[in-house]
C-alpha positions as CSV (number, residue, x, y, z in Angstrom):
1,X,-16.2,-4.6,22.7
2,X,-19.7,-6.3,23.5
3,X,-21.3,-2.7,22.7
4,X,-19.7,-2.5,19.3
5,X,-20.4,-5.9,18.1
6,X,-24.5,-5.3,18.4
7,X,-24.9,-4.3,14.8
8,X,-21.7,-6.0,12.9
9,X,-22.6,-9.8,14.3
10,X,-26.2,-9.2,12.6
11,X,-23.8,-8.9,9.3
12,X,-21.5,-11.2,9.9
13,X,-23.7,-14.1,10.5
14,X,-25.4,-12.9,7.0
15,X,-22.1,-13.1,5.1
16,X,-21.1,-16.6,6.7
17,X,-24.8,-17.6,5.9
18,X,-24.4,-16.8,2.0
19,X,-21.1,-18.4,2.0
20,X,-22.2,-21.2,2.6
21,X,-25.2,-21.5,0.6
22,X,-22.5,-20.8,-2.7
23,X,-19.9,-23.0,-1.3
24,X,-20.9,-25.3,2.0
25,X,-18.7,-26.3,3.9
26,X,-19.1,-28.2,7.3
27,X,-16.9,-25.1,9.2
28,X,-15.5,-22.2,8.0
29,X,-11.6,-20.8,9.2
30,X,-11.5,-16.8,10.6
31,X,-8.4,-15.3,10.9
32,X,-8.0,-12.5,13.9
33,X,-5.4,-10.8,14.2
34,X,-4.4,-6.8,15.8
35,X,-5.2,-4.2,13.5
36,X,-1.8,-2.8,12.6
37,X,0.1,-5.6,13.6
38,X,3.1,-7.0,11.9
39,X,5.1,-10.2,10.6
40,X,2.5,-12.7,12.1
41,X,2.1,-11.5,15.8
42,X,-0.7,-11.9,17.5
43,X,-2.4,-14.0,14.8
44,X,-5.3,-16.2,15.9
45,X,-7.3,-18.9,14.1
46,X,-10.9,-20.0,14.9
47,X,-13.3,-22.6,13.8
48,X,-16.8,-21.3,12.7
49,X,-19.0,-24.2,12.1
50,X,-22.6,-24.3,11.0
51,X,-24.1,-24.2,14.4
52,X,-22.4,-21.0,15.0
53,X,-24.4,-19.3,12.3
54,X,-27.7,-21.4,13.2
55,X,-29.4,-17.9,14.7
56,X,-28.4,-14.3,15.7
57,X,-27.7,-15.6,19.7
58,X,-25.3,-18.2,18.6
59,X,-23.3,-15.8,16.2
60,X,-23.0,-13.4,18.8
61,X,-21.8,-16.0,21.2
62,X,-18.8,-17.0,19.4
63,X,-18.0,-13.3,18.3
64,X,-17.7,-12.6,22.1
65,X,-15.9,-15.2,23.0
66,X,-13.1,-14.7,20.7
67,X,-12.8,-11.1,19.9
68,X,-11.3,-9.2,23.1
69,X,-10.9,-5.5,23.5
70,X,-9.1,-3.4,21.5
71,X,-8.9,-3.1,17.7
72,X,-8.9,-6.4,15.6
73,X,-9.4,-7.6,12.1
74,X,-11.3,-10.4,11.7
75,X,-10.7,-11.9,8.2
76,X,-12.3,-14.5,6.4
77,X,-9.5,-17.2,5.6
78,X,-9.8,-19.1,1.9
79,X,-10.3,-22.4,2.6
80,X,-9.5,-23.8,-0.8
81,X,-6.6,-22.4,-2.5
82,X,-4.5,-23.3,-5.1
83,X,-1.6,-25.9,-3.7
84,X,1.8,-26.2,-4.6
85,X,1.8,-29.8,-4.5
86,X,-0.8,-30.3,-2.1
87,X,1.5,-27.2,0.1
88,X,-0.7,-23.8,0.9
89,X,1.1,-20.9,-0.8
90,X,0.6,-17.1,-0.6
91,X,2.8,-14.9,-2.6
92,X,4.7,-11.4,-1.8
93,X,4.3,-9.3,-4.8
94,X,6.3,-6.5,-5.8
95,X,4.6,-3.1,-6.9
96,X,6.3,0.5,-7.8
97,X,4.3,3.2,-8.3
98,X,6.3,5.8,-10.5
99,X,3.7,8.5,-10.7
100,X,0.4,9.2,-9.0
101,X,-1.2,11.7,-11.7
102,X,-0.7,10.0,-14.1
103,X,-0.9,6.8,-12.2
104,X,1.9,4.6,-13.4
105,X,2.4,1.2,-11.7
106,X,5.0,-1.9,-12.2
107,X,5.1,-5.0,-11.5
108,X,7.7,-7.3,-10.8
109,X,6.9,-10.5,-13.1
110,X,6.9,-13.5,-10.1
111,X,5.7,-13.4,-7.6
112,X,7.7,-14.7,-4.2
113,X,6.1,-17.5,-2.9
114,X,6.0,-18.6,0.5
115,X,4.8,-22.5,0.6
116,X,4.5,-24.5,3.5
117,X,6.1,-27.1,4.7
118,X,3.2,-28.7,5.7
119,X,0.6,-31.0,3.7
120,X,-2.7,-28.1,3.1
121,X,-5.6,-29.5,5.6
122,X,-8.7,-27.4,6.1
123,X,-10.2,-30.1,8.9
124,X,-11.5,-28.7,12.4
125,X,-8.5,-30.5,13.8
126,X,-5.8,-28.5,12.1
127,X,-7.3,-25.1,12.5
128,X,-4.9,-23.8,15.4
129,X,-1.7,-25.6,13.4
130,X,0.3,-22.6,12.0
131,X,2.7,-24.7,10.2
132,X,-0.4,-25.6,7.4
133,X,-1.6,-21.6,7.9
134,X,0.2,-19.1,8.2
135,X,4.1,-19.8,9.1
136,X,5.1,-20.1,5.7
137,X,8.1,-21.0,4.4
138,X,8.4,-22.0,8.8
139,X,10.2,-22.0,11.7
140,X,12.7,-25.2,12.5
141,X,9.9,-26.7,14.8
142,X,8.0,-26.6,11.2
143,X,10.3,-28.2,9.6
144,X,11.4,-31.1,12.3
145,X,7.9,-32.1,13.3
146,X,7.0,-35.2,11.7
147,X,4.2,-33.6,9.7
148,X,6.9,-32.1,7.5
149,X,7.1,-32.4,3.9
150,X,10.1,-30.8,3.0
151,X,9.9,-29.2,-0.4
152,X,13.3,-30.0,-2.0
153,X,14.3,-27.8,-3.9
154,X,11.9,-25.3,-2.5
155,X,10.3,-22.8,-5.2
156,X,11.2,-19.2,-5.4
157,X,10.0,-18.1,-8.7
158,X,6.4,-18.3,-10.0
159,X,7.5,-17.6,-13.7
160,X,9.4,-21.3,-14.6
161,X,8.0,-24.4,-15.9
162,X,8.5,-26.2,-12.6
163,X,6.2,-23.7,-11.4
164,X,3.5,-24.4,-13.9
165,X,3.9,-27.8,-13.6
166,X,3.7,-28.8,-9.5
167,X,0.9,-25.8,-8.6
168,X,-3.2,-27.2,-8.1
169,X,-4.6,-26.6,-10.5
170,X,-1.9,-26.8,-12.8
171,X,-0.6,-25.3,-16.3
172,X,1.5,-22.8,-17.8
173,X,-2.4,-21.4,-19.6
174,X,-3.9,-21.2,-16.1
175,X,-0.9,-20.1,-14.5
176,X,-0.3,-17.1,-17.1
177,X,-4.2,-16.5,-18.6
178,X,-5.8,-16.9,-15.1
179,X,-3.9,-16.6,-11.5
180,X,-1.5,-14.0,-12.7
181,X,-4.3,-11.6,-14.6
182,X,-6.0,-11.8,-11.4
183,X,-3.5,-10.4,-9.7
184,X,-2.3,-7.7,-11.7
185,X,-6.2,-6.6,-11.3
186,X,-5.7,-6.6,-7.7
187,X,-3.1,-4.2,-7.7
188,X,-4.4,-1.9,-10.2
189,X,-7.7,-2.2,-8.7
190,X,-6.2,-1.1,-5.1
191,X,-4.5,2.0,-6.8
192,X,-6.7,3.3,-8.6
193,X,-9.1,3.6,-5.9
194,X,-6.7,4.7,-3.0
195,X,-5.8,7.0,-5.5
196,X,-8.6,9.6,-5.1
197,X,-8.2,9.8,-1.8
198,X,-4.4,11.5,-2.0
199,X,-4.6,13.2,-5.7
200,X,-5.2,16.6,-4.2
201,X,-1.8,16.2,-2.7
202,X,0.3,15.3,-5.6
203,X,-1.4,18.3,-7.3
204,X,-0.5,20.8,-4.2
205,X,3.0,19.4,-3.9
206,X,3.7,19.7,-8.1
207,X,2.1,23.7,-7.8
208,X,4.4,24.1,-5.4
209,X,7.3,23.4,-7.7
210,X,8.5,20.0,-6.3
211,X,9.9,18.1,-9.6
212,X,11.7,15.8,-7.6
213,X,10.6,12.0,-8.3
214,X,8.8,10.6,-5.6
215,X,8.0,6.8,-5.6
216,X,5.9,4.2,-3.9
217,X,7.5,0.4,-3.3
218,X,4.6,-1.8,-2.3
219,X,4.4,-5.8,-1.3
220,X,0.9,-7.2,-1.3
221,X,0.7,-10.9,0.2
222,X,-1.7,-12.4,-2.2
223,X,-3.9,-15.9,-2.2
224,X,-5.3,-17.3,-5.1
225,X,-8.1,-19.8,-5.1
226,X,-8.6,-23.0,-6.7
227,X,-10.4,-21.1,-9.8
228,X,-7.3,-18.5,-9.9
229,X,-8.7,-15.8,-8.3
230,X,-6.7,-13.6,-6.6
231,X,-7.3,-11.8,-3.1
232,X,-5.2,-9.4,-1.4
233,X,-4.7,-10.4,2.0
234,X,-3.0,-7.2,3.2
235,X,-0.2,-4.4,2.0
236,X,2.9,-4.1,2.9
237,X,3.5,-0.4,3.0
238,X,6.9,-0.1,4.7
239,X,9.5,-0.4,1.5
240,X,10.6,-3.4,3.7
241,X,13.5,-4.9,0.7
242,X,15.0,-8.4,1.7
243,X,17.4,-8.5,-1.0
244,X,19.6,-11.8,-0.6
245,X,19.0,-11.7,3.5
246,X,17.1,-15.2,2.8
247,X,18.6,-16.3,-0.2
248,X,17.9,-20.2,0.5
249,X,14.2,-19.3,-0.1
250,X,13.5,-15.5,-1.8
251,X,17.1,-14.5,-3.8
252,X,15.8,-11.2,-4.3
253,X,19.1,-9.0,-5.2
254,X,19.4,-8.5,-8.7
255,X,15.4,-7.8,-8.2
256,X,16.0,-5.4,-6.3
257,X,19.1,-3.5,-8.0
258,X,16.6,-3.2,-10.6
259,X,14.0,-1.2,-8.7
260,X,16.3,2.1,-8.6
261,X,17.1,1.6,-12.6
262,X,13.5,1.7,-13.3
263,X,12.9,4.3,-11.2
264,X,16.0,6.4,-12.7
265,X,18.1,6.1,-9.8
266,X,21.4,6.1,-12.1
267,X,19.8,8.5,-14.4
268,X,17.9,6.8,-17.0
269,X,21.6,5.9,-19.1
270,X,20.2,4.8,-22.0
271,X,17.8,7.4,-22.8
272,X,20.5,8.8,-25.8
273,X,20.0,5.8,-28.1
274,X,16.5,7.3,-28.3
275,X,15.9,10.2,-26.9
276,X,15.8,11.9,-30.4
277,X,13.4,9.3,-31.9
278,X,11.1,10.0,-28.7
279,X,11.1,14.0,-29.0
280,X,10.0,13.7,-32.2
281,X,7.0,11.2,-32.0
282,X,5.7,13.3,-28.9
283,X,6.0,16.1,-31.1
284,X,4.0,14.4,-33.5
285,X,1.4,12.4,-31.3
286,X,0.8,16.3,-29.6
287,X,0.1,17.8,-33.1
288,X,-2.8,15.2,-34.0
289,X,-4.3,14.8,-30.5
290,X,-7.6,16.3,-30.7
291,X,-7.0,17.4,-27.0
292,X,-5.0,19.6,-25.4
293,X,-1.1,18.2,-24.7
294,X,0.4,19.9,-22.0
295,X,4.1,20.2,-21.9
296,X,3.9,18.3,-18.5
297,X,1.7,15.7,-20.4
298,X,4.5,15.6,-23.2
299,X,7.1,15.3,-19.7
300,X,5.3,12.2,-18.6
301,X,5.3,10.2,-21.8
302,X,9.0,10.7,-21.6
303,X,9.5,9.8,-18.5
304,X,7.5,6.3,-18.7
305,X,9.1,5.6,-22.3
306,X,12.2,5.7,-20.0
307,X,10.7,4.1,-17.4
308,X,9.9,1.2,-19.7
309,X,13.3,0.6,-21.3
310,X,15.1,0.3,-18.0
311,X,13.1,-2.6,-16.7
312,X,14.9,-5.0,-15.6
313,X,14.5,-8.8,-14.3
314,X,11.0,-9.4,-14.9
315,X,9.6,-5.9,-14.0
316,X,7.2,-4.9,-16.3
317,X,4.0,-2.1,-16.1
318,X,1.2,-3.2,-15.0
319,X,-0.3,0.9,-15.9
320,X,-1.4,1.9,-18.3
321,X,-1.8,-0.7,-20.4
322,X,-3.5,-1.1,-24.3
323,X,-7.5,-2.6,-23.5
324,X,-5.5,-5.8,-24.3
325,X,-4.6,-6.3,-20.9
326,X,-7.7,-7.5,-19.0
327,X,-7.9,-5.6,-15.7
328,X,-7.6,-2.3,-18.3
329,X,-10.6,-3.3,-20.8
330,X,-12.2,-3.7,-17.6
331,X,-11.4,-0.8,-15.9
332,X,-12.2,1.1,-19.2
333,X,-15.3,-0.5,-19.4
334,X,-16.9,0.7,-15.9
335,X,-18.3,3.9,-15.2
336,X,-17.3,4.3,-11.7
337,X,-13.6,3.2,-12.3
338,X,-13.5,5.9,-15.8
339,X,-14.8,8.7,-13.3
340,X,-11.3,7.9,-11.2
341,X,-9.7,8.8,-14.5
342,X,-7.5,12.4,-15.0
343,X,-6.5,13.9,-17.9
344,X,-3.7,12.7,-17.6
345,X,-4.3,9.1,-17.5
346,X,-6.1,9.9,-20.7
347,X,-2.9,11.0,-22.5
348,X,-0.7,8.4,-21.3
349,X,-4.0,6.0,-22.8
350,X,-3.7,7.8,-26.2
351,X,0.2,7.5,-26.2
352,X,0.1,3.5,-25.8
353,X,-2.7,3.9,-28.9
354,X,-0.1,5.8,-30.6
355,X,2.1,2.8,-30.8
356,X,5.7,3.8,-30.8
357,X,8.4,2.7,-28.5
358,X,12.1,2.3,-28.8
359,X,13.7,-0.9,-30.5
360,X,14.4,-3.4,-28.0
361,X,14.5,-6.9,-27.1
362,X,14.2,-8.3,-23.8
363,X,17.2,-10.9,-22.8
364,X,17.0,-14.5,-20.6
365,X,16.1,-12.7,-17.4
366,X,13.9,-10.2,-19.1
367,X,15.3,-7.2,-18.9
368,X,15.4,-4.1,-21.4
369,X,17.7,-4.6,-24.5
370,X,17.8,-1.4,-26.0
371,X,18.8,-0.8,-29.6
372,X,19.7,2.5,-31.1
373,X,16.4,4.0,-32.7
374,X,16.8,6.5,-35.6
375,X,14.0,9.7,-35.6
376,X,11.9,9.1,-38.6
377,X,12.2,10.3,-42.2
378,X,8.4,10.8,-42.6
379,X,8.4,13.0,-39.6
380,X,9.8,16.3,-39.3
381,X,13.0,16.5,-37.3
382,X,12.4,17.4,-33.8
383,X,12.9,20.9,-32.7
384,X,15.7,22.0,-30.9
385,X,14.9,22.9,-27.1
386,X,16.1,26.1,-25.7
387,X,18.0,25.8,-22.2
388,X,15.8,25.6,-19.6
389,X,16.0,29.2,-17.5
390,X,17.1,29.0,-13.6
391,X,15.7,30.3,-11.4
392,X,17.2,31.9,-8.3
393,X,16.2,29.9,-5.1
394,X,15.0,31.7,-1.8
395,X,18.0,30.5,-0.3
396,X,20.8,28.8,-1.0
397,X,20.3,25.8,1.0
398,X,22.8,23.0,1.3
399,X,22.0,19.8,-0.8
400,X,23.5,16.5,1.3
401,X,26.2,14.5,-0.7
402,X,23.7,11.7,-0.3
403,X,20.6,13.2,-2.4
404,X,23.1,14.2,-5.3
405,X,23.8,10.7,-6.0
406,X,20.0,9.5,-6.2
407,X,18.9,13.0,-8.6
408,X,18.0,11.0,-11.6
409,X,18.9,13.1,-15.0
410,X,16.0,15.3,-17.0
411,X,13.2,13.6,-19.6
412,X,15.0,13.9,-22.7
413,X,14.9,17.1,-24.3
414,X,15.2,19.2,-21.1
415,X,18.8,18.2,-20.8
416,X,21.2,21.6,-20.8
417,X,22.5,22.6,-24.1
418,X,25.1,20.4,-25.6
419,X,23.8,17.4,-26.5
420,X,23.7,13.6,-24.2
421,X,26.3,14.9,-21.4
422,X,26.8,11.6,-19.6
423,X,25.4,11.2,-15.9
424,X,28.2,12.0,-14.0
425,X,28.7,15.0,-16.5
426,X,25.8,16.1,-15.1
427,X,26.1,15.3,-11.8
428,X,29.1,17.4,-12.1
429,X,27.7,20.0,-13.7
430,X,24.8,20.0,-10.7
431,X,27.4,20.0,-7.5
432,X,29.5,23.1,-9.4
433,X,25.8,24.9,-9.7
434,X,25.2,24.2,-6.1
435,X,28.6,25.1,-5.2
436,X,28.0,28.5,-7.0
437,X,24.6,28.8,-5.3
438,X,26.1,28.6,-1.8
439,X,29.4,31.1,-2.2
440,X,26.7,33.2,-3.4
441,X,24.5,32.3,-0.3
442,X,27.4,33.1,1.7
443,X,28.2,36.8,0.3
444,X,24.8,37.5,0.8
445,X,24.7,36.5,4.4
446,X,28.1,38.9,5.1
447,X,27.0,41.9,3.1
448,X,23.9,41.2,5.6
449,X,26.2,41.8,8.9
C-alpha cells in the first residue's frame, strides 16, 4: 500500500487543506471502510486534525498508519448535517429506472430515514462512537447505554409535518424547496452519467429483438448538510426490498406493492379508461413534431403515460421532467450533460411540452386516481391498429409458469384485435399461444426422428 499512496497523499492533503480554508474546523472525520463491503462491516473512523495536514511528511504519516493493504475507500465524513432534533440522520431512498434509452427514473416521495439514537457530536472524543455515526437506527447496546435519547415515536417518513417541524434546520419550504431538490439532483445526476457507459447495450439487446421490460430498483443512502445539500454516500445496487421485515422503524409494504404496479407488473389495468384518448394525442403530437417520431418513440410515450398513472404511495418521476423541476433546467442548461442526451430523451422532452395527460387525482397516500378520459373532438379520431403479425420463433422453447405471471400487457394500441381484453384475457390468450407453439415444437422434433 505505501507504494500506491506516493502520489494520492500529495492530493489528499490538498483537498483537506482547502476544506478547511472554506469551512475550519479544528479536526476533520474520515470514514474507511473495504471497497465492496456491505451493511457496515469493516467500517472505521479516524480523526484528522490540523497538524496532520501541517506538511506533505505528516499527511503521509497518518495515511500509513491507518490504511492497511488491500482495497479501501476512504471517504470524507460531513461533519455538519442536518439533525433530527439534534439526532444524525441519513436517508435510504428509493429509485426505479423504467427505461435506459429513454432514461426514465422514479422516485419514491420520502425518503427512509435512519436517525440515531444518539445526541449528533462531532468532538475528537466521539469519533470512534458508532452509536452517533454510523449504527443508525442501532443495536440494543445503542439503545441501553446511557447516552441514549430514545426517539419516541421514532420517524419513518420524511414527507409529514412532524418531519418538517423536528429536522435542523427546519421547515416544510426548506424541507420541500431545498433538501428534497437536492436529492432528486443526485439521482438524476448519477444516471445520467452512468448512463453512457452501458447505452451501447440497451441498444444491442433491443436490435436483438428483446421487448421484454427490464428494470433497475436502486437505494441510495443520502446525507444532507446543514444548507440542504444532498450527497450520495453510496448505492445500493442489490434490489435488496425490506418490505415490513422492520416495521417498528421502515413500514415499507404498501411501498413496495407499488413498485411492480408502476413498473406494469399486473399489466398496466387501467390503461382502458385512456388508452383511446392517448393514441390519439400521440398521433397528433407525431404529426406537428418537426422531427422524426419513430413508432418506438410513439411506444415509449405510452408506456411512461402508463407508467405515470399507476404510481402509487408517493412514487412519482423524477425523469423527464418540464425545466420546472430544478435538477432538469439544470441539466438542460449544461453542455456536457445535453451531449449525454439521445433522441430519445428529446421526444419524451417534447411530449411533457405537449402537455396532455389523462384526468386524474391523486388520493391521501398519493397514489394515481384515474378518471375516464374521452379522445378529443378537435382531434381526429385515432386510427385503428392492425394486429400485430407473429412471428415464428426459432424454437419453441418452454416459457416457466413463473415469467407468465410477471409479462406486463402491450402499450395501448398494440393490444390484439378486439378491443381492452382484460389481463388475465390476455394472459390466457398468451399461455394457449405458447401451448400451440410447443405441440408444434413437438411435431417438428418427431417428424425430425
Amino acid at each position: 500500500m505505501g507504494s500506491k499512496l506516493q502520489l494520492p497523499y500529495r492530493r489528499f492533503r490538498e483537498y483537506n487543506v482547502q476544506l478547511n480554508e472554506e469551512e475550519p474546523e479544528e479536526h476533520r472525520i474520515w470514514i474507511l471502510k473495504p471497497q465492496g463491503g456491505f451493511n457496515q462491516v469493516g467500517i472505521h473512523m479516524y480523526s484528522l486534525a490540523t497538524a496532520d495536514i501541517a506538511s506533505d511528511s505528516a499527511t503521509a504519516a497518518w495515511l500509513m498508519q491507518r490504511v492497511p493493504e488491500g482495497t479501501w475507500v476512504l471517504q470524507e465524513y460531513l461533519m455538519n448535517p442536518m439533525t433530527y432534533q439534534g439526532h444524525k440522520f441519513d436517508l435510504r431512498v428509493w429509485a426505479l429506472v423504467t427505461s435506459l434509452d429513454p432514461l426514465r427514473v422514479y422516485l419514491l416521495g420520502t425518503g427512509i430515514p435512519k436517525v440515531s439514537q444518539w445526541n449528533y457530536s462531532k468532538a475528537v472524543e466521539d469519533v470512534k462512537e458508532p452509536c452517533i455515526h454510523v449504527l443508525m437506527p442501532g443495536t440494543n447496546e445503542c439503545f441501553q447505554n446511557k447516552r441514549a435519547n430514545v426517539l419516541t415515536p421514532y420517524p419513518t417518513r420524511t414527507n409529514t409535518q412532524e418531519w418538517f417541524d423536528k429536522v435542523i434546520p427546519s421547515g416544510r419550504d426548506f424541507w420541500t424547496q431545498r433538501a428534497w431538490p437536492s436529492v432528486e439532483w443526485r439521482v438524476v445526476e448519477l444516471l445520467v452519467l452512468a448512463r453512457d457507459a452501458i447505452l451501447h447495450v440497451d441498444h444491442q439487446l433491443k436490435r436483438n429483438g428483446l421487448r421484454y421490460k427490464r428494470v433497475f430498483f436502486l437505494s441510495p443512502d443520502i446525507l444532507i448538510d446543514q444548507h440542504g445539500q444532498a450527497t450520495m454516500v453510496e448505492v445500493n445496487v442489490n434490489g435488496y426490498m425490506i418490505g415490513n421485515l422492520h416495521k417498528s422503524f421502515f413500514p415499507l409494504h404498501e411501498e413496495q406493492r407499488a413498485v411492480f404496479r408502476l413498473m406494469g407488473g399486473n399489466g398496466f389495468p387501467k390503461q382502458h379508461k385512456y388508452a383511446a384518448a392517448l393514441e390519439q394525442q400521440t398521433a397528433a403530437f407525431c404529426k406537428r413534431r418537426k422531427a422524426k417520431c419513430t413508432p418506438a418513440a410513439e411506444r415509449e410515450i405510452w408506456e411512461m403515460v402508463h407508467e405515470d398513472m399507476h404510481c402509487a404511495m408517493a412514487w412519482y418521476r423524477i425523469f423527464p421532467t418540464g425545466e420546472d423541476r430544478p435538477h432538469t433546467a439544470r441539466l438542460k442548461g449544461s453542455p456536457s450533460y445535453q451531449r449525454s442526451f439521445t433522441f430519445l430523451d428529446g421526444v419524451m422532452f417534447d411530449w411533457l411540452q405537449h402537455g396532455w395527460a389523462p384526468l386524474h387525482q391523486l388520493d391521501q397516500n398519493r397514489s394515481v386516481v384515474v378518471a375516464q378520459t374521452p379522445p378529443s373532438a378537435d382531434l381526429p379520431p385515432p386510427k385503428a391498429r392492425a394486429k400485430p403479425r407473429q412471428q415464428k420463433p426459432a424454437s419453441a422453447a418452454k416459457i416457466p409458469e413463473a415469467h407468465l405471471n410477471t409479462m406486463h400487457r402491450m402499450p395501448a394500441g398494440l393490444a390484439p384485435a378486439g378491443g381492452d381484453a382484460s389481463a388475465d384475457d390476455e394472459l390466457a390468450v398468451l399461455r394457449a399461444r405458447i401451448a400451440e407453439l410447443e405441440r408444434k415444437g413437438q411435431a417438428e422434433a418427431g417428424r425430425g426422428r
